[in-house]
C-alpha positions as a Markdown table, in Angstrom:
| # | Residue | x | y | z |
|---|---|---|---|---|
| 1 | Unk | -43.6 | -32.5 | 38.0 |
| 2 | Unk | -45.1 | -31.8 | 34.2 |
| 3 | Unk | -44.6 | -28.2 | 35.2 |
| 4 | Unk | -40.9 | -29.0 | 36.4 |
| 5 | Unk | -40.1 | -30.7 | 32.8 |
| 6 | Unk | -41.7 | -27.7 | 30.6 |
| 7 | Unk | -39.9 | -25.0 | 32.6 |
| 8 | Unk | -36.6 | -27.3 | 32.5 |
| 9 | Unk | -37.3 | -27.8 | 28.5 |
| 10 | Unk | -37.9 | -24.0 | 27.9 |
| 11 | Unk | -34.7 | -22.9 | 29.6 |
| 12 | Unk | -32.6 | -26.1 | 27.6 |
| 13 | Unk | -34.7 | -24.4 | 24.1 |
| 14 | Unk | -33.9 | -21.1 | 24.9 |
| 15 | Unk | -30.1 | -21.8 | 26.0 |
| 16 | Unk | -29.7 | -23.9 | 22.3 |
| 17 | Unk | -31.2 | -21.2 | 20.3 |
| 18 | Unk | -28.9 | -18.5 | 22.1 |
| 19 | Unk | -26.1 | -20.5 | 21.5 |
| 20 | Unk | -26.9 | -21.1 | 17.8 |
| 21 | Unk | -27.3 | -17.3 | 17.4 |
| 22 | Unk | -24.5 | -16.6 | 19.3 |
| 23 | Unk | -22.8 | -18.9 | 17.1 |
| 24 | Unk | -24.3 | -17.4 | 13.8 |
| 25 | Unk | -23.2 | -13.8 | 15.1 |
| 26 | Unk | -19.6 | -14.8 | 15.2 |
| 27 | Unk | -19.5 | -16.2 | 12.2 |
| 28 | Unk | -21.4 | -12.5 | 10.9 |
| 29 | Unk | -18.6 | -10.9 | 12.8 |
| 30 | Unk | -15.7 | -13.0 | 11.2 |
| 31 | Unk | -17.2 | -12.7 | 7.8 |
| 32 | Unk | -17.5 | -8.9 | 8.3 |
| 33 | Unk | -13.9 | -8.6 | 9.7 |
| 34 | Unk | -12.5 | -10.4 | 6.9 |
| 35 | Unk | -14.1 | -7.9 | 4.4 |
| 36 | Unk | -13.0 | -4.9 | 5.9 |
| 37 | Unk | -10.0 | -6.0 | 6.0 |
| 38 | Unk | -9.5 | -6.7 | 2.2 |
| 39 | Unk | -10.8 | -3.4 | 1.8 |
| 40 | Unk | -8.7 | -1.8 | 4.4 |
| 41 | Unk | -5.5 | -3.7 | 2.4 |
| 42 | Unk | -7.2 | -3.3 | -1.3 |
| 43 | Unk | -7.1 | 0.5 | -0.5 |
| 44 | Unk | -3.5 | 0.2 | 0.6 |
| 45 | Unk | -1.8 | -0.1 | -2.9 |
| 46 | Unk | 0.1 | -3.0 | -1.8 |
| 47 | Unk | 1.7 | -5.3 | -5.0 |
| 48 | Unk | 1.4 | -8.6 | -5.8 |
| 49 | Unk | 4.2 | -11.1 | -4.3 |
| 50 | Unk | 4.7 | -12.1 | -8.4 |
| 51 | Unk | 5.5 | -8.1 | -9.3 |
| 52 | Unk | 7.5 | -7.5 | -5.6 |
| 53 | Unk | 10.2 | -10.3 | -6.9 |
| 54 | Unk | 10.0 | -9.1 | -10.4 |
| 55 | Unk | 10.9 | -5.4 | -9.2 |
| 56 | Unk | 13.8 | -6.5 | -7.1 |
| 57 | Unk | 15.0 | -8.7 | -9.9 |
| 58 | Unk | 15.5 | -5.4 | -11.9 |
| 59 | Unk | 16.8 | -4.1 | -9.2 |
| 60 | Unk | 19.9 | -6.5 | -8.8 |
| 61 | Unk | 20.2 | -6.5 | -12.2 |
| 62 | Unk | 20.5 | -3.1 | -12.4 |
| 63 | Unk | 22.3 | -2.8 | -9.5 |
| 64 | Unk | 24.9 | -5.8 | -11.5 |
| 65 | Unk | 25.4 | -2.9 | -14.2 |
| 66 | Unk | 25.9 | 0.2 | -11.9 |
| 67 | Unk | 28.9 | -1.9 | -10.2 |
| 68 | Unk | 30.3 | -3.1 | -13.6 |
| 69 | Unk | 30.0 | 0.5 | -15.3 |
| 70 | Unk | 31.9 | 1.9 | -12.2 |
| 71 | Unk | 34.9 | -0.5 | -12.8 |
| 72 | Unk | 34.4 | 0.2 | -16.2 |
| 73 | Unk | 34.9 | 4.1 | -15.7 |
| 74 | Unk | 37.3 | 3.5 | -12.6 |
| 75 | Unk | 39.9 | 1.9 | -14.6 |
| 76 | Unk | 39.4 | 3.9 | -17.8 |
| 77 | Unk | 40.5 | 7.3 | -15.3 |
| 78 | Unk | 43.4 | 5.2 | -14.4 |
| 79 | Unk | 44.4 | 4.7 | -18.0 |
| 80 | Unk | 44.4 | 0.8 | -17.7 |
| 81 | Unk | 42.2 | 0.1 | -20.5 |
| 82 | Unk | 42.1 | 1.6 | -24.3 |
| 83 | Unk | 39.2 | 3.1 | -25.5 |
| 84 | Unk | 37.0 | 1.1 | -27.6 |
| 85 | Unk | 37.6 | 1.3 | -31.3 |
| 86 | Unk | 36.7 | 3.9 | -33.5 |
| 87 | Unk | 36.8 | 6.3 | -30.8 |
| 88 | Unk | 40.5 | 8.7 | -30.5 |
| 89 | Unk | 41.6 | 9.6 | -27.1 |
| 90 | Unk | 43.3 | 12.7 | -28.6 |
| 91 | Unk | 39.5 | 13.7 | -30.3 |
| 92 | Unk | 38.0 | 13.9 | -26.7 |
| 93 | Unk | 34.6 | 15.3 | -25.8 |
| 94 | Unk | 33.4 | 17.8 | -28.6 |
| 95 | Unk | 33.2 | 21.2 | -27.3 |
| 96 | Unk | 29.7 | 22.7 | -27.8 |
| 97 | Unk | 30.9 | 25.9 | -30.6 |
| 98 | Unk | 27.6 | 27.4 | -30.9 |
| 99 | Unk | 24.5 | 26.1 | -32.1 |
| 100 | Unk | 24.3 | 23.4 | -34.6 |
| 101 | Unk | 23.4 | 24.2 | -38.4 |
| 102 | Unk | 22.1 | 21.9 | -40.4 |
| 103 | Unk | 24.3 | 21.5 | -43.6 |
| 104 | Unk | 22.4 | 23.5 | -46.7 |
| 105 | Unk | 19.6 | 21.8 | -48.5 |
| 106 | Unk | 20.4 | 20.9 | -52.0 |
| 107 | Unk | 17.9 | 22.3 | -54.8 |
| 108 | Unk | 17.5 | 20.7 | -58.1 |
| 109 | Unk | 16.7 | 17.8 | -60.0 |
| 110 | Unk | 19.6 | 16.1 | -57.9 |
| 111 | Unk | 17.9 | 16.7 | -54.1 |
| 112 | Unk | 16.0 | 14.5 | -52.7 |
């Protein structure tokens, strides 16, 4: 019977300590995982949520100017808005001449 027990005893001490290993090899195994995969991501180049949402912020923004410039220009071509003061319609876009000369230097006691 004593034989019986110790045999019984050794199989329940062997059968604890493989589970405890077992155990202990997952969490190995989990720890391991979840480092490669920070690595795997790190390496990635991926942004923060915080500068995503500040990117796409700019973006509508942005986007909010392209539309209103468009209207802008749209109803300038159709003549429904004056130009902004100081600047003559007649006066246009200045044709490029040649290059452009710097007026002379003065020489004196009076040049700066």
């Amino acid at each position: 019977m004593q034989s019986e027990n110790r045999i019984v005893d050794d199989i329940v001490k062997f059968v604890n300590g493989m589970a405890g290993t077992v155990a202990g090899m997952g969490r190995e195994a989990e720890a391991g995982f979840k480092e490669r995969t920070r690595q795997f991501v790190g390496g990635m180049d991926f942004v923060s949520r915080e500068e995503f949402d500040a990117v796409k912020a700019m973006a509508a923004k942005a986007r909010e100017e392209v539309e209103t410039l468009k209207a802008r220009l749209d109803a300038l071509e159709a003549g429904n808005v004056k130009p902004k003061p100081g600047a003559s319609a007649k006066d246009g876009p200045a044709a490029p001449d040649g290059p452009h000369k710097a007026p002379p230097k003065k020489e004196g006691p009076g040049a700066l």
